[in-house]
N, C-alpha and C positions, 0 to 999 in steps of 0.2 A: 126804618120801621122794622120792626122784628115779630114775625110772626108765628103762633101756634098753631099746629096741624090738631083739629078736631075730630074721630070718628071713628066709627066701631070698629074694632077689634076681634074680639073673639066675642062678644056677646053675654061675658060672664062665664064662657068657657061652651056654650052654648054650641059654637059653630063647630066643624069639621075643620081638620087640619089644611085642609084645602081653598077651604075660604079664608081663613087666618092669613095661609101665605097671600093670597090672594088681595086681603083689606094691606097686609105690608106692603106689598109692593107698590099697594095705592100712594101708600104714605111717601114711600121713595120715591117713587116717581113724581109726586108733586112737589116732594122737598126739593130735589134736584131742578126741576122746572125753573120753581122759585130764585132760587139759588145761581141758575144760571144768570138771571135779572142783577143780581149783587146784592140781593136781599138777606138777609139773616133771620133763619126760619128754626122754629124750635120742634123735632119730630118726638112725640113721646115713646116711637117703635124705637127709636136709641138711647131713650132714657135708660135707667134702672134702681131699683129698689135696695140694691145692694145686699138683698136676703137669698138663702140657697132655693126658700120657697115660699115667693114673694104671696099675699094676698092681695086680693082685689084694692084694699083701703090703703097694703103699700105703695101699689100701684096710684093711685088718686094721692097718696101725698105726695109724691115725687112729680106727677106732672100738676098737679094745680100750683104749689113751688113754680116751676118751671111758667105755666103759666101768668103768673103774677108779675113777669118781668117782660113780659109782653104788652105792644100796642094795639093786638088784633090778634083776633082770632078767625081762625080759615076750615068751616065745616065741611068735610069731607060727605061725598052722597052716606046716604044709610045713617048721617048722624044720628035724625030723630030714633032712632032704634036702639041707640047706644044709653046707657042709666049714665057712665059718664059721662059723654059726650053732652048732656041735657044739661047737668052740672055744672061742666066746661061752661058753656053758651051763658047758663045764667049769670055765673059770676062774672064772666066778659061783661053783659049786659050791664050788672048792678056796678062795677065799678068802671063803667063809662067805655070802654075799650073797644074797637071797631072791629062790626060783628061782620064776617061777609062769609057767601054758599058758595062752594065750589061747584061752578055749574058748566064745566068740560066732561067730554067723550068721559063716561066708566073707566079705566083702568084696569 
């Protein structure tokens, strides 16, 4: 099974530098969790746009891509907060794909 990490980020650029570090390490840490199980997990904090100054929509094209080769999808806390993350979940939803909430200790 290979999974997507869902969950906000920067908030559309919203947050402080410190929360940003803060939701990454989330992602890391859960990817490596994962990962230690023998799972194959798709983090979009390692993705990239391949642009020097990526927009938010190049952002979303690179992990819904990314997404789409996924059998699930894994909402990190604070998803519902995220305008991706919403996007993320529904397209998991509409093409059938196993939705589940990450619901361990914060990070």
């Amino acid at each position: 099974m290979r999974t997507y990490l869902s969950g906000p980020i920067s908030l559309g650029g919203t947050l402080s530098v410190a929360e940003v570090t803060r939701n990454i390490r989330r992602f890391r840490v859960v990817r490596e969790a994962i990962e230690a199980r023998g799972e194959e997990v798709v983090d979009p904090t390692q993705l990239s746009p391949g642009s020097a100054n990526p927009t938010w929509l190049d952002w979303m094209r690179v992990d819904l891509k990314a997404l789409l080769d996924c059998d699930r999808i894994l909402l990190l806390p604070g998803w519902d907060q995220s305008k991706g993350a919403l996007i993320e979940r529904r397209l998991a939803e509409d093409l059938g794909l196993q939705v589940d909430e990450y619901k361990a200790v914060m990070v």
